[in-house]
N, CA, C and O of each residue as an XYZ file, in Angstrom:
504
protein
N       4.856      0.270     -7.284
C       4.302      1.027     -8.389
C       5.364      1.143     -9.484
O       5.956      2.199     -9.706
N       5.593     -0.082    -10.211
C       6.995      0.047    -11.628
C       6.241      1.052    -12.028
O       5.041      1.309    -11.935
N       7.401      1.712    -12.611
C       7.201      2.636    -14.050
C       6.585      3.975    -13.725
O       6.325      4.898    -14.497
N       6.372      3.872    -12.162
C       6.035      5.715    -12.111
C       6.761      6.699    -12.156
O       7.825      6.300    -11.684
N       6.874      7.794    -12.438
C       8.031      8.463    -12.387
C       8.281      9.324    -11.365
O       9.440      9.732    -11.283
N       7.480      9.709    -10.555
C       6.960     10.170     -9.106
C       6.654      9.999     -8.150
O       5.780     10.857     -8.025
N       6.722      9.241     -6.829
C       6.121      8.588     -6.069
C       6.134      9.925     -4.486
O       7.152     10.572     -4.240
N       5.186     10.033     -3.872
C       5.314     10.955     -2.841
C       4.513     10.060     -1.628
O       3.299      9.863     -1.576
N       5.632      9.537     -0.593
C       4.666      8.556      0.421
C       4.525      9.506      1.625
O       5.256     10.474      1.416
N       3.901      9.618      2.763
C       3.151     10.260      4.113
C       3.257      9.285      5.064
O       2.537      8.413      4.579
N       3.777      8.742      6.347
C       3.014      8.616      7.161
C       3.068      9.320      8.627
O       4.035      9.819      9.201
N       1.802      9.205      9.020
C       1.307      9.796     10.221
C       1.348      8.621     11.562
O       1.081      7.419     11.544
N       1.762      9.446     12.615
C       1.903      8.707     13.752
C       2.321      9.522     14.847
O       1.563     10.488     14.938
N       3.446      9.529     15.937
C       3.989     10.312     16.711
C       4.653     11.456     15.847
O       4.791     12.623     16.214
N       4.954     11.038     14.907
C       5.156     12.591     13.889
C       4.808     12.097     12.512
O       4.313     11.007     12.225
N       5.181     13.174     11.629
C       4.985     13.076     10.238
C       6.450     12.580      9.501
O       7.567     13.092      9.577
N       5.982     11.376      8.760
C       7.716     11.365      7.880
C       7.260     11.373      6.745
O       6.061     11.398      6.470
N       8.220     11.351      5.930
C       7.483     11.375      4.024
C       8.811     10.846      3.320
O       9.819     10.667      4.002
N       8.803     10.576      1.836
C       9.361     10.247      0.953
C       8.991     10.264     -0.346
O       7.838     10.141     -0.759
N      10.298     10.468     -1.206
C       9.772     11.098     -2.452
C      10.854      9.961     -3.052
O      11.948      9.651     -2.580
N      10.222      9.473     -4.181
C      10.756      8.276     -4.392
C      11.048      9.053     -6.481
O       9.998      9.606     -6.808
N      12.031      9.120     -7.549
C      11.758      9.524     -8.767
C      12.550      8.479     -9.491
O      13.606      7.861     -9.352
N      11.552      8.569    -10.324
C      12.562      7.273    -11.340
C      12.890      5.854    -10.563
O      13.784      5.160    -11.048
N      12.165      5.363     -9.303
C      12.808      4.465     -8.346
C      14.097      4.518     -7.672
O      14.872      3.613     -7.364
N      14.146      5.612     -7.533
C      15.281      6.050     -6.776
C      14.720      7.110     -5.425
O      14.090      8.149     -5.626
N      15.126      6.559     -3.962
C      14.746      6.963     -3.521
C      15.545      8.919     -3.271
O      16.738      9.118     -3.043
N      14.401     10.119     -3.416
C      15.427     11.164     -2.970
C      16.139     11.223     -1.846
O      15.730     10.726     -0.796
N      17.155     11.773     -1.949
C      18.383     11.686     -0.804
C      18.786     12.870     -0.691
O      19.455     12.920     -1.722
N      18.898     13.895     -0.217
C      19.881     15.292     -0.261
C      20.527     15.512      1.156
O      20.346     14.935      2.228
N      21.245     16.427      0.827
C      21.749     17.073      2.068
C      21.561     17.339      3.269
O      22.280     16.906      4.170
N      20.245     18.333      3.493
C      19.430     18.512      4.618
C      18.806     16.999      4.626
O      18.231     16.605      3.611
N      18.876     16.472      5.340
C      18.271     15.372      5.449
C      16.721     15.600      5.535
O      15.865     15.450      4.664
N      16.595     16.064      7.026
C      15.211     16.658      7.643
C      14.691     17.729      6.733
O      13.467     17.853      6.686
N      15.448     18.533      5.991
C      14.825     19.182      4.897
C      13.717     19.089      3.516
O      12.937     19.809      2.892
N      14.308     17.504      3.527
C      13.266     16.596      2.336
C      11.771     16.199      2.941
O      10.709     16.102      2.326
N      12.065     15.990      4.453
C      10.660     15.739      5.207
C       9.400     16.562      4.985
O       9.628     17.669      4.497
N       8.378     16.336      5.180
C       7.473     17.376      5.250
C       7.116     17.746      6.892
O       6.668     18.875      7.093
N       7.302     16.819      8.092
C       6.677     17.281      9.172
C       7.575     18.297      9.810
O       7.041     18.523     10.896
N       8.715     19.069      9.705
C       9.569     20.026     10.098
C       9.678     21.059      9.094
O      10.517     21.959      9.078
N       8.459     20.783      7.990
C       7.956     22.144      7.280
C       6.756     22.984      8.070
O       5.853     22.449      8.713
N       6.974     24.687      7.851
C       5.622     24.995      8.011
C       4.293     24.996      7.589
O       4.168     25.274      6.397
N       3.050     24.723      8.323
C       1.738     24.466      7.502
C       1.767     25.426      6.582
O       2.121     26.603      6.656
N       1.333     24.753      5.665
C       1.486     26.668      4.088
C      -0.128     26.967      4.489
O      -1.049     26.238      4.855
N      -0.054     27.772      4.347
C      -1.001     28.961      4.465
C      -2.667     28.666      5.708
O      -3.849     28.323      5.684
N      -1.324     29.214      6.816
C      -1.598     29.272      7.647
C      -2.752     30.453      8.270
O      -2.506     31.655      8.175
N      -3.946     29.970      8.872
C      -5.253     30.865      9.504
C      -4.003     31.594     10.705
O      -2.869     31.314     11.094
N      -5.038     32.658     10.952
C      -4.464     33.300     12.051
C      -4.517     32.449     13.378
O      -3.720     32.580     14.307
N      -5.380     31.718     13.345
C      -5.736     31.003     14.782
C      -4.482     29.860     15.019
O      -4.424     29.070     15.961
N      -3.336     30.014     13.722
C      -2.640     28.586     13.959
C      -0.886     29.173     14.189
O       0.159     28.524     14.244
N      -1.192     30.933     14.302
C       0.023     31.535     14.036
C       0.237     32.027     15.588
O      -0.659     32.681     16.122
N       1.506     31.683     16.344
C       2.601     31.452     15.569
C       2.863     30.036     15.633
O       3.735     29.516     14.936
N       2.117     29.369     16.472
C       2.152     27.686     16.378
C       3.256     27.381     17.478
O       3.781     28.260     18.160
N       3.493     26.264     17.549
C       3.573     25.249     18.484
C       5.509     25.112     18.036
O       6.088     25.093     16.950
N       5.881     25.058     19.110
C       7.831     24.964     19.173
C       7.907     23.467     18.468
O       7.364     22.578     19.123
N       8.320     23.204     17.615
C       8.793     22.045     16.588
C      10.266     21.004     17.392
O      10.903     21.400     18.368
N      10.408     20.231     16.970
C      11.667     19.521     17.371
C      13.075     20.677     16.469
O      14.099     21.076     17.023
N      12.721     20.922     15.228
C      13.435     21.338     14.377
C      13.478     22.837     14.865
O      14.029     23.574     14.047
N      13.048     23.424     15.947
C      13.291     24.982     16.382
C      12.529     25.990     15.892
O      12.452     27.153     16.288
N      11.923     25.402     14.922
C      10.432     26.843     14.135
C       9.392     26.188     15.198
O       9.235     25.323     16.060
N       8.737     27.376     14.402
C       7.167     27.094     15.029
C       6.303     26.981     14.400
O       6.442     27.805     13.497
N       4.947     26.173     14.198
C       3.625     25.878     13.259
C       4.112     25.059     11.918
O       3.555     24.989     10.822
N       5.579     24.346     12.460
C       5.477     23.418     11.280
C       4.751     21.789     11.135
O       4.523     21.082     12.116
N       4.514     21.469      9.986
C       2.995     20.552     10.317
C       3.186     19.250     11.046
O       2.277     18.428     11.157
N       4.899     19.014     11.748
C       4.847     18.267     12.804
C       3.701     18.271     14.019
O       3.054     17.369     14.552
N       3.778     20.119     14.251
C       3.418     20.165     15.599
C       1.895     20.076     15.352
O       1.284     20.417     16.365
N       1.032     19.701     14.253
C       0.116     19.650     14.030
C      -0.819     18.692     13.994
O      -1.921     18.544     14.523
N       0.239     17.708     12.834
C      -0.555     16.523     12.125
C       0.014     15.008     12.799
O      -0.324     13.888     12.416
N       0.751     15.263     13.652
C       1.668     14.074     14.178
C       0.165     13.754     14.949
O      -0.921     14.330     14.880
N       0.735     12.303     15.877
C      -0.411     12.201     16.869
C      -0.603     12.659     18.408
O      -1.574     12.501     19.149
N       0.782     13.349     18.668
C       0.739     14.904     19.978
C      -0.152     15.446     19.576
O      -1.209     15.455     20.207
N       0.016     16.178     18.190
C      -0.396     17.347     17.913
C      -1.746     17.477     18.228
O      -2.211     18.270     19.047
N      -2.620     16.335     17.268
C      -3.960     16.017     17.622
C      -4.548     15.854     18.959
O      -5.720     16.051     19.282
N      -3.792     15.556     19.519
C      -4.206     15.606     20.788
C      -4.205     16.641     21.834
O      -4.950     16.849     22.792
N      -2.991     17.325     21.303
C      -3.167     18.816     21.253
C      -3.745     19.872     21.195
O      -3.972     20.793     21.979
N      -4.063     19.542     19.705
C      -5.422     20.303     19.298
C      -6.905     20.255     20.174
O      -7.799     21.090     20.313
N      -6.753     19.136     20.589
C      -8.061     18.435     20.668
C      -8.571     19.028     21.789
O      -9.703     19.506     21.863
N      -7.538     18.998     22.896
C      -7.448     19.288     24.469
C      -7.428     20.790     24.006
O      -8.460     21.425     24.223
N      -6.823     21.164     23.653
C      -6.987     23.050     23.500
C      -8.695     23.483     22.973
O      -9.420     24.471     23.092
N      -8.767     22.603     22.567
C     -10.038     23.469     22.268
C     -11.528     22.758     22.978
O     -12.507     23.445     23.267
N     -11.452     21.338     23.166
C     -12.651     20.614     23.540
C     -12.510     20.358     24.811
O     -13.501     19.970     25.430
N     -11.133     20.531     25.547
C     -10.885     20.567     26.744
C     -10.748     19.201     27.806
O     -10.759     19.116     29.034
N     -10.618     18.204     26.727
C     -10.104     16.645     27.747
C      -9.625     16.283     26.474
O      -9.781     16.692     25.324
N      -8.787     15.099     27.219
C      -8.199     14.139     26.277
C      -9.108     13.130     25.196
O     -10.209     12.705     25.548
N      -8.438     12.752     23.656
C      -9.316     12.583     23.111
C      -9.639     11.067     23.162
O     -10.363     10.547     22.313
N      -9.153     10.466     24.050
C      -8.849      8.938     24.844
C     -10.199      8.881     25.645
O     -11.035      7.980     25.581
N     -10.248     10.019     26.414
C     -11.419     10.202     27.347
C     -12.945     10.099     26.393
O     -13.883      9.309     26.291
N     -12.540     11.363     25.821
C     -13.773     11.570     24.866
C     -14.406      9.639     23.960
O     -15.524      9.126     23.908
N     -12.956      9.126     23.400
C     -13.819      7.706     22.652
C     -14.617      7.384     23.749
O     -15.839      7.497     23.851
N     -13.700      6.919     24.665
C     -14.403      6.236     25.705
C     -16.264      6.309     26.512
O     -17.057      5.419     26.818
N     -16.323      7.896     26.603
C     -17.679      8.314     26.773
C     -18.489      9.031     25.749
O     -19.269      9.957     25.974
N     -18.095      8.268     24.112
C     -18.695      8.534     23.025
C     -20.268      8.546     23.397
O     -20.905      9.596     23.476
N     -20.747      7.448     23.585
C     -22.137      6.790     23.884
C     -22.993      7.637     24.994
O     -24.197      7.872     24.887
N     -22.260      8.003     25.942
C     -22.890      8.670     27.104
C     -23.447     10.169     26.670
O     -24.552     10.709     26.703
N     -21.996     10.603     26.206
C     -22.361     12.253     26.098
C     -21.998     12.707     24.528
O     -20.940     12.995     23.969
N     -23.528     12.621     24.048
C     -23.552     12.958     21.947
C     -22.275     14.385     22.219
O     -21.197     14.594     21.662
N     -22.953     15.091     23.230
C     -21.546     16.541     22.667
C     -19.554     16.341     22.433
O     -18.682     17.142     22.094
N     -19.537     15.219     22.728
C     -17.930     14.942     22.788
C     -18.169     14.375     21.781
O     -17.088     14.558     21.221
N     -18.867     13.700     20.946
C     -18.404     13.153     19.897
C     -18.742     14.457     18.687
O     -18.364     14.452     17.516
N     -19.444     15.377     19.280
C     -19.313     16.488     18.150
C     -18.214     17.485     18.037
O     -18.115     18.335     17.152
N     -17.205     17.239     19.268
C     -16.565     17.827     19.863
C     -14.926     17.263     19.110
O     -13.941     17.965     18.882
N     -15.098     15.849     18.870
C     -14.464     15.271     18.189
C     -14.425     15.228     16.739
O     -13.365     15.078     16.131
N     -15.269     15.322     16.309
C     -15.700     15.330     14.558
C     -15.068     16.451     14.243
O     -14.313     16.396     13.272
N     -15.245     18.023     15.135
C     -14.608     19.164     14.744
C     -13.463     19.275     14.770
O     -12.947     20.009     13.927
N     -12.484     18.471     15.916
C     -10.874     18.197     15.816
C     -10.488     17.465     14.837
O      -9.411     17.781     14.333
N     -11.225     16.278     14.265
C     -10.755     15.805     13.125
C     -11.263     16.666     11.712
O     -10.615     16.270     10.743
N     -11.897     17.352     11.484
C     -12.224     18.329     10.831
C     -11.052     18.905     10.044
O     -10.544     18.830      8.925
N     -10.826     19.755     11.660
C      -9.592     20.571     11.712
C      -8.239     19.881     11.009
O      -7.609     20.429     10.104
N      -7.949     18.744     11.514
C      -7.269     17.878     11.086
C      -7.028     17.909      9.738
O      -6.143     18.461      9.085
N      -8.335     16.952      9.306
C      -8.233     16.709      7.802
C      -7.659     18.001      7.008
O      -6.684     17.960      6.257
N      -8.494     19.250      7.325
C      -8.064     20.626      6.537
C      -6.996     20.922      6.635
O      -6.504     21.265      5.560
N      -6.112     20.973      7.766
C      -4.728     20.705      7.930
C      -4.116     19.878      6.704
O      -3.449     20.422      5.824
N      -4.419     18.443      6.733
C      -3.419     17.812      6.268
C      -3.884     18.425      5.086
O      -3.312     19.476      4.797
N      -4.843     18.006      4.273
C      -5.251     18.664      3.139
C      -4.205     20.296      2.673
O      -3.281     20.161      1.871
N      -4.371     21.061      3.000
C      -3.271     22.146      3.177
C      -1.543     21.449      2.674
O      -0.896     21.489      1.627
N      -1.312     20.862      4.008
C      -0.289     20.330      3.913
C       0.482     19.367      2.848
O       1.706     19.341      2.713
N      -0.537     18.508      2.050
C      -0.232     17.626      1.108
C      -0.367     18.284     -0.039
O       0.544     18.233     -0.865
N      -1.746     19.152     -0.329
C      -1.675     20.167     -1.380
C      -0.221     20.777     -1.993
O       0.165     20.814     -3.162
N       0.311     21.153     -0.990
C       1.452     22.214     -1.475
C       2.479     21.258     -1.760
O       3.491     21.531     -2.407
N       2.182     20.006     -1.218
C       3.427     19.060     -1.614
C       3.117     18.474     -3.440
O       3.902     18.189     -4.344
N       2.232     18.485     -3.393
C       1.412     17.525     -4.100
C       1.808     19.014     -5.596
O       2.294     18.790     -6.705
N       1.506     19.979     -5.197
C       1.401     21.205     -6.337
C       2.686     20.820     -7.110
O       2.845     20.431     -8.267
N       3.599     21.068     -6.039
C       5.091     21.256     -6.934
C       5.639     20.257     -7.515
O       6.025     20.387     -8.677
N       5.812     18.867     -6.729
C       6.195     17.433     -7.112
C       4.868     16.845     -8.201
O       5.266     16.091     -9.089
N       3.572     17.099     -8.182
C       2.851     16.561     -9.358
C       3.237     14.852     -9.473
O       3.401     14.296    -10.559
N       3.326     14.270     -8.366
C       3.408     12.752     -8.050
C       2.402     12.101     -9.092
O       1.464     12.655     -9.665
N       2.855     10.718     -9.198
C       1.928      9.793    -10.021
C       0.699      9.165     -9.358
O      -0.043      8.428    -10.008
């Protein structure tokens, strides 16, 4: 992307990493893990997500323990009560696991949504 003056990248997997790229220069600071977003806390957090889940980084409910792909699975099993491996698998058999699933990714999306918002507010990326 020449010539942007903002760049804010995400990806999702076993955890969350990010990068903030200005002027084509990638940011660099001090805290290293500080520039990340997945060893931040989810901003504005429901009661149902407080106090959250023990982080690699020593807090709790930051959107590692959330949005990574533990987390989801996490989520998933806490509330729908099997793994969400199980659930693809007997999509076809039983309609309630796949509704069961739609609501963990739900959850999900609103999560990240949350999560990118507040990134997205202050940096105002291109």
């Amino acid at each position: 992307m020449r010539g942007t003056e903002v760049v804010f990248g995400v990806i999702l997997g076993t955890g969350v990493g990010s990068g903030i790229v200005v002027r084509g220069q990638v940011l660099d600071r001090a805290q290293r893990d500080r520039r990340r977003v997945g060893p931040q806390p989810l901003p504005w957090p429901r009661d149902d997500e407080r106090p959250g889940h023990l982080c690699f980084c020593g807090h709790r409910g930051c959107i590692e323990t959330l949005l990574s792909g533990p987390g989801l699975e996490r989520d998933h099993l806490a509330i729908a009560g099997e793994q969400p491996e199980l659930a693809r698998h007997r999509r076809r058999a039983r309609p309630p696991v796949t509704m069961r699933c739609g609501a963990t990714l739900q959850r999900y999306e609103e999560r990240l949504a949350r999560a990118l918002a507040h990134v997205i507010n202050i940096l105002d990326p291109t």
